[in-house]
PyMOL Python script that loads the backbone (N, CA, C, O; Angstrom):
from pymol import cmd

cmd.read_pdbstr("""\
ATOM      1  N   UNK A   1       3.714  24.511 -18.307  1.00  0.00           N
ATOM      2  CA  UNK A   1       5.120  24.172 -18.128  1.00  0.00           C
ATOM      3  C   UNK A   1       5.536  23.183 -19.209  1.00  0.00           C
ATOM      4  O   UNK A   1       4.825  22.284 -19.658  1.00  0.00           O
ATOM      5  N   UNK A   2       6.673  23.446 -19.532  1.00  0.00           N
ATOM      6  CA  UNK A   2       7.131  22.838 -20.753  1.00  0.00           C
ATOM      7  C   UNK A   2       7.904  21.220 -20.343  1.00  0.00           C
ATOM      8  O   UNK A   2       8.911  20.897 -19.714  1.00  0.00           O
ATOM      9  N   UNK A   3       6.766  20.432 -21.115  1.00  0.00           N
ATOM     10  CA  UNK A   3       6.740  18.744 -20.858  1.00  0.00           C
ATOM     11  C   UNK A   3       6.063  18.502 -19.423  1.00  0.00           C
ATOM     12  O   UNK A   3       6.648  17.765 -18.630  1.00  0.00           O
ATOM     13  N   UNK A   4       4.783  19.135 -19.049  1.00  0.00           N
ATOM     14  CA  UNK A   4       4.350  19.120 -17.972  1.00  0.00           C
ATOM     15  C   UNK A   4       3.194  19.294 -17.935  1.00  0.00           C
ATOM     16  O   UNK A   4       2.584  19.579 -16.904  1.00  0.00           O
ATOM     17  N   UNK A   5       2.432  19.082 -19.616  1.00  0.00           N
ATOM     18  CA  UNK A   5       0.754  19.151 -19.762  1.00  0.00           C
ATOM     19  C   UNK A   5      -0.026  18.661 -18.422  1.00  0.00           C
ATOM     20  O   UNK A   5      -0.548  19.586 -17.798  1.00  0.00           O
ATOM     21  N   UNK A   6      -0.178  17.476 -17.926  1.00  0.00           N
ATOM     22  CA  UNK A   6      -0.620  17.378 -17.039  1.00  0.00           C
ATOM     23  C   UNK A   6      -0.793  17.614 -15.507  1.00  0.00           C
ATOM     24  O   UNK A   6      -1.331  17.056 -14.550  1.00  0.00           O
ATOM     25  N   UNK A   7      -0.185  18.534 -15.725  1.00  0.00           N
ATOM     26  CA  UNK A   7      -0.080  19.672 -14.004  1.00  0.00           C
ATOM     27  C   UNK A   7      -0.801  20.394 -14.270  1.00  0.00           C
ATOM     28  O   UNK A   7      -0.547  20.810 -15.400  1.00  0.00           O
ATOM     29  N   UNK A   8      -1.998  21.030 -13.688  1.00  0.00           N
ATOM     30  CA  UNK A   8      -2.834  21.897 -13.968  1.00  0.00           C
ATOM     31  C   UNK A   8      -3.011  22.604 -12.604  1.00  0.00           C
ATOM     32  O   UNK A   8      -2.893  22.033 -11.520  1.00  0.00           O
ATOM     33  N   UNK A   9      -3.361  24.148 -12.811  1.00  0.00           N
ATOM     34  CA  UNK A   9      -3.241  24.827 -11.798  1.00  0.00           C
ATOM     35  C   UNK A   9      -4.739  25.527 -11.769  1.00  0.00           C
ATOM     36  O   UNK A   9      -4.786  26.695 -12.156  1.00  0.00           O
ATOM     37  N   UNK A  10      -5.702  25.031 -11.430  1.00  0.00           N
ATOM     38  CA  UNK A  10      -6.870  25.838 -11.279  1.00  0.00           C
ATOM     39  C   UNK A  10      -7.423  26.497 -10.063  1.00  0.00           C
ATOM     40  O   UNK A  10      -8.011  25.706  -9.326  1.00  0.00           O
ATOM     41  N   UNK A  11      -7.395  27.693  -9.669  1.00  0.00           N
ATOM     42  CA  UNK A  11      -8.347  27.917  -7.990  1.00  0.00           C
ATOM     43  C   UNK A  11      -9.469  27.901  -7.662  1.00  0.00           C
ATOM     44  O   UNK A  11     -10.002  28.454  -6.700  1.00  0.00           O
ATOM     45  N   UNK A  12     -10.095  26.967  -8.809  1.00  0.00           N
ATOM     46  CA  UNK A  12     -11.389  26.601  -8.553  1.00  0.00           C
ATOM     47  C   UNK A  12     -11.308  25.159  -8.059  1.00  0.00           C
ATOM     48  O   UNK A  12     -12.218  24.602  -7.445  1.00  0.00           O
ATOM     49  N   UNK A  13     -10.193  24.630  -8.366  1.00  0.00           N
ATOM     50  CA  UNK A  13     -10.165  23.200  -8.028  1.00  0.00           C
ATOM     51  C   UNK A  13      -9.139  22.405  -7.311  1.00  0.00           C
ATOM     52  O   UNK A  13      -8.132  21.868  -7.771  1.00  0.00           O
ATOM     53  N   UNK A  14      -9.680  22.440  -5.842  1.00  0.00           N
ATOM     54  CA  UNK A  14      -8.734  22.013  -4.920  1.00  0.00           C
ATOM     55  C   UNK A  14      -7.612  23.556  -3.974  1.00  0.00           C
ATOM     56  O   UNK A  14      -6.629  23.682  -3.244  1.00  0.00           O
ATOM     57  N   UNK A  15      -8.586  24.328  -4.622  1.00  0.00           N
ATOM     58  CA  UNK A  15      -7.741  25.483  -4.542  1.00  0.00           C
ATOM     59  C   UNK A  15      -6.947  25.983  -4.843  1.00  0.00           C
ATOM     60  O   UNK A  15      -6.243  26.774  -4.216  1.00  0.00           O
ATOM     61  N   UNK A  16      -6.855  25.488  -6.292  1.00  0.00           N
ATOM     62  CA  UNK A  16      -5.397  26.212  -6.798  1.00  0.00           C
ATOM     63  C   UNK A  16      -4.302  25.377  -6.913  1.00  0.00           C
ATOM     64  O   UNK A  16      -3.448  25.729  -7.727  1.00  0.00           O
ATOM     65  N   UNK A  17      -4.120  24.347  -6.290  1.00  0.00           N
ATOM     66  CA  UNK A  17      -2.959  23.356  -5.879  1.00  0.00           C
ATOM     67  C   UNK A  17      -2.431  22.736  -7.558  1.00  0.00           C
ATOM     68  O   UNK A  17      -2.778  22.922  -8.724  1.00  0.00           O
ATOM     69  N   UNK A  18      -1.541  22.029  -6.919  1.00  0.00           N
ATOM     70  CA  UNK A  18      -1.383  21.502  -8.441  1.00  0.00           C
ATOM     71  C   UNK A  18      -2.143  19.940  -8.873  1.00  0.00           C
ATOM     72  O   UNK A  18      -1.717  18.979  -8.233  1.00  0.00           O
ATOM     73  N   UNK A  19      -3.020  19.715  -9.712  1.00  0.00           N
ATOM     74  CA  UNK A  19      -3.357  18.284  -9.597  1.00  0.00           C
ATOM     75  C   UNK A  19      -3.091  17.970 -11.697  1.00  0.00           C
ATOM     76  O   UNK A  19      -2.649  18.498 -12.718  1.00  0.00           O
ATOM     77  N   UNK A  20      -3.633  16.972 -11.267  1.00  0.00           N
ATOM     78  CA  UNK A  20      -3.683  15.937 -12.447  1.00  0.00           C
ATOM     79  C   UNK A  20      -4.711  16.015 -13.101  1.00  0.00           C
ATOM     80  O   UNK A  20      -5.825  15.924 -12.584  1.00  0.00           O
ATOM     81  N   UNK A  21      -4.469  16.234 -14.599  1.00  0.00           N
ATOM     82  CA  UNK A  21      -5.456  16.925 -15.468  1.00  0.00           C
ATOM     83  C   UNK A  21      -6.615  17.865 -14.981  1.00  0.00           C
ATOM     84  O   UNK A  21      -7.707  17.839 -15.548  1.00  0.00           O
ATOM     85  N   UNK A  22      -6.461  18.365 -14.343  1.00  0.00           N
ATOM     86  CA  UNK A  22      -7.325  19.396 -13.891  1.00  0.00           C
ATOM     87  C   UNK A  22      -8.832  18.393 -12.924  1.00  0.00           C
ATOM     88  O   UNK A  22      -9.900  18.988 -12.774  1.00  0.00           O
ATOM     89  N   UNK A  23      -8.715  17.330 -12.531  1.00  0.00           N
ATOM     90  CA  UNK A  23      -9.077  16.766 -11.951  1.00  0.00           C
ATOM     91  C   UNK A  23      -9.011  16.930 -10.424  1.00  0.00           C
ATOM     92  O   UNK A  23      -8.094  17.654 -10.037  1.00  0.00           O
ATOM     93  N   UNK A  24      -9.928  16.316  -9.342  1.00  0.00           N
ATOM     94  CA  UNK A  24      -9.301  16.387  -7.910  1.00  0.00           C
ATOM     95  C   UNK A  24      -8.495  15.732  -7.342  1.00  0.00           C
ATOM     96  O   UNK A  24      -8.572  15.342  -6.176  1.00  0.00           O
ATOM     97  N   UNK A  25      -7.511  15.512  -8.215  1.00  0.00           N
ATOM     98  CA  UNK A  25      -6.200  14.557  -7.720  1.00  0.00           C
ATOM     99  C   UNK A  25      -5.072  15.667  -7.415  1.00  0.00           C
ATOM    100  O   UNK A  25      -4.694  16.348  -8.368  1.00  0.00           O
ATOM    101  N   UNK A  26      -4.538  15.878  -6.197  1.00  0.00           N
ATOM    102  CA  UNK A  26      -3.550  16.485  -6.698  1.00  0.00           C
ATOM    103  C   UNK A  26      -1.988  15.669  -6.599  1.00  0.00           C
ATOM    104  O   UNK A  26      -1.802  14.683  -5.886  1.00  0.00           O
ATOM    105  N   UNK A  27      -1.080  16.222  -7.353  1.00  0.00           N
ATOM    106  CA  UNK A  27       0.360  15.868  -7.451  1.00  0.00           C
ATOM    107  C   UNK A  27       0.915  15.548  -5.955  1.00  0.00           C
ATOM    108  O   UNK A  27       1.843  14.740  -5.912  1.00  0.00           O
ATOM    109  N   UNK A  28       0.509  16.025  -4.872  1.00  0.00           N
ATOM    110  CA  UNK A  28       1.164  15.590  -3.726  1.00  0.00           C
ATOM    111  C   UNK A  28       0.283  14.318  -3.009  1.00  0.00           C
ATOM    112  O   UNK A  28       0.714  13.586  -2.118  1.00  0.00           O
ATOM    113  N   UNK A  29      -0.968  14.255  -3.591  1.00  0.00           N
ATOM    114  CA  UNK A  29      -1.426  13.105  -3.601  1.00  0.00           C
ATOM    115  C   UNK A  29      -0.724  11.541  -3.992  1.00  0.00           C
ATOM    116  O   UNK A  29      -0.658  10.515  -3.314  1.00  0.00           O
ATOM    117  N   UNK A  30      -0.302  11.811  -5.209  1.00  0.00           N
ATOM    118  CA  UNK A  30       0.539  11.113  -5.927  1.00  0.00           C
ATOM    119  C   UNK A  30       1.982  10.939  -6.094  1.00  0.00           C
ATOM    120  O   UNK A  30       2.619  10.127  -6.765  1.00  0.00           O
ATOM    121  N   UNK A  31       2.424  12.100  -5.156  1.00  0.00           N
ATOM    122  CA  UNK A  31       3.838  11.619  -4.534  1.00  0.00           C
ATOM    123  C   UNK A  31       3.498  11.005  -3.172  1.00  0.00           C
ATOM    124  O   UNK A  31       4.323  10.126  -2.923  1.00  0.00           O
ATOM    125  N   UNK A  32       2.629  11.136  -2.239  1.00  0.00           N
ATOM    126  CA  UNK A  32       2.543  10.173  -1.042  1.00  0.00           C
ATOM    127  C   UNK A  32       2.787   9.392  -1.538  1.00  0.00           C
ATOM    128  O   UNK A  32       3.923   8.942  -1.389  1.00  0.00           O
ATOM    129  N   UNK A  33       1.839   8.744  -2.452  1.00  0.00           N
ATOM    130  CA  UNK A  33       1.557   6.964  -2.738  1.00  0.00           C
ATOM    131  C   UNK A  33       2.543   6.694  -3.218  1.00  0.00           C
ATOM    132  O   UNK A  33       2.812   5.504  -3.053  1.00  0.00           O
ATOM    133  N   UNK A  34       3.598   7.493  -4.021  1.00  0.00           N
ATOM    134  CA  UNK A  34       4.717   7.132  -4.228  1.00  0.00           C
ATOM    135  C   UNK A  34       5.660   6.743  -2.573  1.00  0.00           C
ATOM    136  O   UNK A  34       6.065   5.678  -2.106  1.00  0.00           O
ATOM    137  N   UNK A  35       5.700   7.694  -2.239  1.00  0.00           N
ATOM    138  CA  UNK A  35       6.813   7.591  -1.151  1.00  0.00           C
ATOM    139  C   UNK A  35       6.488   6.339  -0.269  1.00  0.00           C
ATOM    140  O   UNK A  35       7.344   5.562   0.152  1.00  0.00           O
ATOM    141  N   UNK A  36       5.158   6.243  -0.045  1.00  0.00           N
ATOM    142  CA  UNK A  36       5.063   5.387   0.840  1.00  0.00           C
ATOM    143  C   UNK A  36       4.853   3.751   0.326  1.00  0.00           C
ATOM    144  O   UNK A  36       4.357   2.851   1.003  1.00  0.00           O
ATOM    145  N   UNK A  37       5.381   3.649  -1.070  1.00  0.00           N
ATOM    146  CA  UNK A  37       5.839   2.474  -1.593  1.00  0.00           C
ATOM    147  C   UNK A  37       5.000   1.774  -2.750  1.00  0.00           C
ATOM    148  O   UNK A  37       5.356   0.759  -3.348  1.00  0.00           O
ATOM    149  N   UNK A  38       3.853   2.472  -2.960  1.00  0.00           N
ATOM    150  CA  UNK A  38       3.386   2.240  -3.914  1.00  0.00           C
ATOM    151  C   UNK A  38       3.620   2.224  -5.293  1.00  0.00           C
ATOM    152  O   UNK A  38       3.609   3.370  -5.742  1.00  0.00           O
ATOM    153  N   UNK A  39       3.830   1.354  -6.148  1.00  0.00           N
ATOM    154  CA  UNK A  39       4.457   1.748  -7.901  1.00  0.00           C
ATOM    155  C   UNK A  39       3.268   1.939  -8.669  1.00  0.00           C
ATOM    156  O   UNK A  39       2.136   1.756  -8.222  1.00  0.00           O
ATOM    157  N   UNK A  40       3.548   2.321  -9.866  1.00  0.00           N
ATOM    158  CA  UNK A  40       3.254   2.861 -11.017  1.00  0.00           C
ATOM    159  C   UNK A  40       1.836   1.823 -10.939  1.00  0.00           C
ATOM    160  O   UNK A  40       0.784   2.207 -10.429  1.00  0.00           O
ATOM    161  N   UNK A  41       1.960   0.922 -11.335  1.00  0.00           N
ATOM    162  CA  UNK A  41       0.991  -0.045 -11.608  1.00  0.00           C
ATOM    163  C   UNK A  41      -0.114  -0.319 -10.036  1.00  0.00           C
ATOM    164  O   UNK A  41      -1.331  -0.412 -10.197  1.00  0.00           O
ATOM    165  N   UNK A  42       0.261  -0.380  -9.172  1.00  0.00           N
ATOM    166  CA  UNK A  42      -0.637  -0.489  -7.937  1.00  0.00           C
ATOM    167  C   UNK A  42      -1.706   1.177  -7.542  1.00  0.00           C
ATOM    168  O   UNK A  42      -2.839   1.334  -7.087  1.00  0.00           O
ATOM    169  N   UNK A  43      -0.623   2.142  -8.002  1.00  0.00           N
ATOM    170  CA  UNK A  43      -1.371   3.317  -8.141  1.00  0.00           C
ATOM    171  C   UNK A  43      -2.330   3.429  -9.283  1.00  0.00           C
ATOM    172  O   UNK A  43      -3.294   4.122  -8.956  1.00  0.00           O
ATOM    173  N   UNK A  44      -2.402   2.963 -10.576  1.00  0.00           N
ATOM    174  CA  UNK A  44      -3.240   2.799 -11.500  1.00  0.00           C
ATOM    175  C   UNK A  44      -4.230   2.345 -11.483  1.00  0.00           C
ATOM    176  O   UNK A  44      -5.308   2.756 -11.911  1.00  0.00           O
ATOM    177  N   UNK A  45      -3.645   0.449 -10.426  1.00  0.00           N
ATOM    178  CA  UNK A  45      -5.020   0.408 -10.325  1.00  0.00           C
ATOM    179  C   UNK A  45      -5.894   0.568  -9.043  1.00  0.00           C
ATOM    180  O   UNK A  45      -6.729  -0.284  -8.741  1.00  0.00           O
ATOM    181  N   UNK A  46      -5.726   1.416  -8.481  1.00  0.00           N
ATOM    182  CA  UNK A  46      -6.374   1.642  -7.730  1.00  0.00           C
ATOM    183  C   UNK A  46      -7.066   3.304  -7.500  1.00  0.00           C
ATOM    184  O   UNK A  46      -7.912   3.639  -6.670  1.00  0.00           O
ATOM    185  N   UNK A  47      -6.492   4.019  -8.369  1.00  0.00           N
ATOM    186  CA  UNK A  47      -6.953   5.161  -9.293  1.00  0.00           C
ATOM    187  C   UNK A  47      -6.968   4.549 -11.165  1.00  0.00           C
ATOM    188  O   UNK A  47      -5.968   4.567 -11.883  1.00  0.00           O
ATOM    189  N   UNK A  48      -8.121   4.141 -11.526  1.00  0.00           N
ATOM    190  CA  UNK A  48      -8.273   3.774 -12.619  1.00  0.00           C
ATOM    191  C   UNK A  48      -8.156   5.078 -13.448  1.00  0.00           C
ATOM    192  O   UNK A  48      -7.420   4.875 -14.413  1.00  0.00           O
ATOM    193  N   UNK A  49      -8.606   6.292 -13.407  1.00  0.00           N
ATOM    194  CA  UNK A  49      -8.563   7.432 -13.655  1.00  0.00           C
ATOM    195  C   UNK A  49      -7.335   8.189 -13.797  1.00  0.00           C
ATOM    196  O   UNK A  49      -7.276   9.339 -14.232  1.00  0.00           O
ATOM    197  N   UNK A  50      -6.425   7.532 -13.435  1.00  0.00           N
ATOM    198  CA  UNK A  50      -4.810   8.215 -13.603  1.00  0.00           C
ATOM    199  C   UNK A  50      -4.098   6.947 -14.635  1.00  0.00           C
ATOM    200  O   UNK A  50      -4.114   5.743 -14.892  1.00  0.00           O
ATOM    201  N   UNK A  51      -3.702   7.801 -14.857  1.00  0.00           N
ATOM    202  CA  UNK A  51      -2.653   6.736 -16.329  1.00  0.00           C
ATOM    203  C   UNK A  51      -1.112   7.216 -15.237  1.00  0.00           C
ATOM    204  O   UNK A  51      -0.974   7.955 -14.261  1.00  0.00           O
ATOM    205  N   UNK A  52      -0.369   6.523 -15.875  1.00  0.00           N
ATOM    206  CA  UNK A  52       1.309   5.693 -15.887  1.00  0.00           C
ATOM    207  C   UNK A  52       1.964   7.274 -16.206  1.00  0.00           C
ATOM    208  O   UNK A  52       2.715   7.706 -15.332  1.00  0.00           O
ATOM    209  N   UNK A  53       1.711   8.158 -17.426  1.00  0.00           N
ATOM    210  CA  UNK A  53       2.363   9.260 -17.594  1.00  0.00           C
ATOM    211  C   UNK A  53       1.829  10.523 -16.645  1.00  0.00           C
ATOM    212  O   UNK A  53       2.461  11.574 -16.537  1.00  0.00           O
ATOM    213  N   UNK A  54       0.879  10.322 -16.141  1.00  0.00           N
ATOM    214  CA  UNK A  54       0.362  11.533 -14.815  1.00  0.00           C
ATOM    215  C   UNK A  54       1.243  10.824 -13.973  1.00  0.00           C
ATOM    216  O   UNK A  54       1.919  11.693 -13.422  1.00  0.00           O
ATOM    217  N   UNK A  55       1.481  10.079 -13.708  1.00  0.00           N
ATOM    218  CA  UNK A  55       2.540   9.531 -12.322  1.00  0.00           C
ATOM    219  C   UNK A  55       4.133  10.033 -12.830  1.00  0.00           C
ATOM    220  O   UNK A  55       4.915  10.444 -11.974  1.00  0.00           O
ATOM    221  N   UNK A  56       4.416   9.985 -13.833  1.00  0.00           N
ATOM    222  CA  UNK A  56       5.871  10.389 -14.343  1.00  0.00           C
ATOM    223  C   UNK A  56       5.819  11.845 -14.403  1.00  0.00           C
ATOM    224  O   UNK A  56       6.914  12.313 -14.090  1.00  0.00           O
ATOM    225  N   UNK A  57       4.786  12.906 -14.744  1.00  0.00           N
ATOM    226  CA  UNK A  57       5.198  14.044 -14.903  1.00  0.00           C
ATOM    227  C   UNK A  57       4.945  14.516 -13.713  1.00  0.00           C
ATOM    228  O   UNK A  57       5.527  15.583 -13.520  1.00  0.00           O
ATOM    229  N   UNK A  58       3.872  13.899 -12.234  1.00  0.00           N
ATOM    230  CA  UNK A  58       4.284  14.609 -11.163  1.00  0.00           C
ATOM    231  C   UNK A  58       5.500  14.063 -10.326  1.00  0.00           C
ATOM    232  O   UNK A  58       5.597  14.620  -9.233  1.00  0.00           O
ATOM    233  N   UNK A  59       6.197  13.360 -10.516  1.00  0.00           N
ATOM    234  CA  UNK A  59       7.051  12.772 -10.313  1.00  0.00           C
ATOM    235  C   UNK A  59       8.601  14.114 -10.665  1.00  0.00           C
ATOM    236  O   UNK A  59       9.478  14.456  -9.873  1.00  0.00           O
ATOM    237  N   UNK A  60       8.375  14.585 -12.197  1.00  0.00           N
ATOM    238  CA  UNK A  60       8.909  15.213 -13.255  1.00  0.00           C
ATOM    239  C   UNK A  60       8.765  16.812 -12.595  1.00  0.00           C
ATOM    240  O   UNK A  60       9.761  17.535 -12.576  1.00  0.00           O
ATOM    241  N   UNK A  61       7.203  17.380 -11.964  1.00  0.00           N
ATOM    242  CA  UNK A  61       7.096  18.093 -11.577  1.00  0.00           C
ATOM    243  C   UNK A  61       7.705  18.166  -9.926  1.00  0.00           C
ATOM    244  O   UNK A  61       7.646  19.366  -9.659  1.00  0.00           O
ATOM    245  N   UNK A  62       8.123  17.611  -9.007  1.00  0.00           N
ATOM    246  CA  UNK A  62       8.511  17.872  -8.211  1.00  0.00           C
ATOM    247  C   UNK A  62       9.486  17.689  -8.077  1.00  0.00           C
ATOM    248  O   UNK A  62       9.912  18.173  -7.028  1.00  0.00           O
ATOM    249  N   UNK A  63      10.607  16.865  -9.000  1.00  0.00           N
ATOM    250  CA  UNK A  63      12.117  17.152  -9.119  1.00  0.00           C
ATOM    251  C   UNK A  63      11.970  18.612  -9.762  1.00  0.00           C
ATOM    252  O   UNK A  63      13.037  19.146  -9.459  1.00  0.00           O
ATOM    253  N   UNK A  64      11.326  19.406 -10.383  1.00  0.00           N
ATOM    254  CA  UNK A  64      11.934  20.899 -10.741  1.00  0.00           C
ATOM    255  C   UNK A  64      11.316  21.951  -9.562  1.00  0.00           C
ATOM    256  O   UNK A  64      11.553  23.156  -9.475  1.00  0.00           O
ATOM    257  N   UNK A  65      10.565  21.238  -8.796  1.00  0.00           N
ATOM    258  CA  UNK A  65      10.010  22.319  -7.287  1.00  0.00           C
ATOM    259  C   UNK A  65      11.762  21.942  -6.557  1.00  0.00           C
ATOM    260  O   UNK A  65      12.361  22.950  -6.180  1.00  0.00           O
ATOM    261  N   UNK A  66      12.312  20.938  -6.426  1.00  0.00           N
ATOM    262  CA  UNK A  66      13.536  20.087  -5.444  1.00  0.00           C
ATOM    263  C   UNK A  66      13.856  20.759  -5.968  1.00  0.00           C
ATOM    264  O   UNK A  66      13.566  21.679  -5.202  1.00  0.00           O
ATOM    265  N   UNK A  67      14.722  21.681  -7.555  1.00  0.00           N
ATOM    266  CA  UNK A  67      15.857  21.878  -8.139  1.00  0.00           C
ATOM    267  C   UNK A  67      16.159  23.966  -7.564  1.00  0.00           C
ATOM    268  O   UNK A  67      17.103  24.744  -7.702  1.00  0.00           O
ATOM    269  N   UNK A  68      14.659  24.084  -6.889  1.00  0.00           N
ATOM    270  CA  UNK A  68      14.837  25.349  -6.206  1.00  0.00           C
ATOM    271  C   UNK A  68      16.176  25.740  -5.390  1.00  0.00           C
ATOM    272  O   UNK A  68      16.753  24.848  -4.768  1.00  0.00           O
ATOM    273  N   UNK A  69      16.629  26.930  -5.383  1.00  0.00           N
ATOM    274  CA  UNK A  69      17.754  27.049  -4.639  1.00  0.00           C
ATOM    275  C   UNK A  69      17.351  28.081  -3.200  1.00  0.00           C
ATOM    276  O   UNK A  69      16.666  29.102  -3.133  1.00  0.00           O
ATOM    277  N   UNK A  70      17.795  27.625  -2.573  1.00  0.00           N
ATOM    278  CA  UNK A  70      17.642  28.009  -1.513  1.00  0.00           C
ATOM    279  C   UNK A  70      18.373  29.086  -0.535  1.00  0.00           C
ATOM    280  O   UNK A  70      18.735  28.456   0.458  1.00  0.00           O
ATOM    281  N   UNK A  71      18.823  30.788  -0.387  1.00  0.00           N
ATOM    282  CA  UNK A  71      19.527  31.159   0.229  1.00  0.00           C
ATOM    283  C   UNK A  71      19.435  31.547   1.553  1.00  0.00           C
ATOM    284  O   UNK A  71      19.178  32.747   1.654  1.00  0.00           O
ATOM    285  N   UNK A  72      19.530  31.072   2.410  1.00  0.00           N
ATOM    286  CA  UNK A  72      19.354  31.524   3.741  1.00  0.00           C
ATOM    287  C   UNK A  72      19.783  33.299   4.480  1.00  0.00           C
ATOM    288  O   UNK A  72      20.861  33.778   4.126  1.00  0.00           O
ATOM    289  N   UNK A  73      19.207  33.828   5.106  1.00  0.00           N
ATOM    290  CA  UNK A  73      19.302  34.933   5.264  1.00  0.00           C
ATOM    291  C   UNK A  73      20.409  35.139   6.597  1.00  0.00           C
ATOM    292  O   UNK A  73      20.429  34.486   7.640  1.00  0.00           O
ATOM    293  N   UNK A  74      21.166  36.091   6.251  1.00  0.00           N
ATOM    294  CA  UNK A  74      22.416  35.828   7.005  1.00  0.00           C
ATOM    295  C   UNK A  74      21.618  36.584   8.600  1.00  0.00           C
ATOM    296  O   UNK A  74      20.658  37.330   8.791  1.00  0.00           O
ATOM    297  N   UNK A  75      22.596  35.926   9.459  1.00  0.00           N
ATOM    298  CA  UNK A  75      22.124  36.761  10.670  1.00  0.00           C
ATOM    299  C   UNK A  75      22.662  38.028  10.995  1.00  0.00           C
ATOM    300  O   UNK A  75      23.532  38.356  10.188  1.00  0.00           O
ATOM    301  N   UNK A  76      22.471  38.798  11.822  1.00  0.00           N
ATOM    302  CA  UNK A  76      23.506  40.241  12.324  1.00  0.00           C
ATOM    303  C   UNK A  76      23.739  39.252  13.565  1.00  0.00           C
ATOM    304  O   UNK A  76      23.100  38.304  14.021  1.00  0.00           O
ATOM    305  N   UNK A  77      25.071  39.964  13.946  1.00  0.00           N
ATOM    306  CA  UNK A  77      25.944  39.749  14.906  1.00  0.00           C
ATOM    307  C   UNK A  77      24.989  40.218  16.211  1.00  0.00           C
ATOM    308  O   UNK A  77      24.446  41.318  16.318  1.00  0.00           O
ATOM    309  N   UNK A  78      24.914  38.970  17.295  1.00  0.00           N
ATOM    310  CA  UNK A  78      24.462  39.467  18.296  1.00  0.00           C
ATOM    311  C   UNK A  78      25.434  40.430  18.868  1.00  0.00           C
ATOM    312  O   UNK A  78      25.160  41.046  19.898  1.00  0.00           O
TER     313      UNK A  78
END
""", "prot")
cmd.dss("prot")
cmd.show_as("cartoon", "prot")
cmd.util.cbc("prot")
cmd.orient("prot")
């Protein structure tokens, strides 16, 4: 994905999911720790193994999963 080197999609690893450099981290790993209040720097250091720009491009990568559109399927008339 273009500006998104570090998303890697392997199904050998983690199953396929999306992680961080092809490592067993994955991206929804690293949006928890986001959501649940952790920054850039407290996630670093406590994954020494992840740098500052793996946190921005899954960050980067799941605003373009959000930018999905969504159409709902109409019902038939009971």
């Amino acid at each position: 994905m273009l500006g998104l080197q570090r998303i890697t999609f392997d199904p050998k690893v983690m199953g396929g999911r999306a992680c961080i450099r092809g490592m067993r981290v994955t991206v929804s790993l690293v949006l928890n720790l986001v959501a649940n209040g952790m920054s850039a720097e407290e996630i670093v250091e406590a994954y020494p193994y992840l740098e500052r720009e793996d946190i921005r491009q899954a960050l980067r990568y799941a605003a373009l999963l959000a930018e999905e559109s969504v159409h709902p399927l109409e019902r038939e008339p009971a």
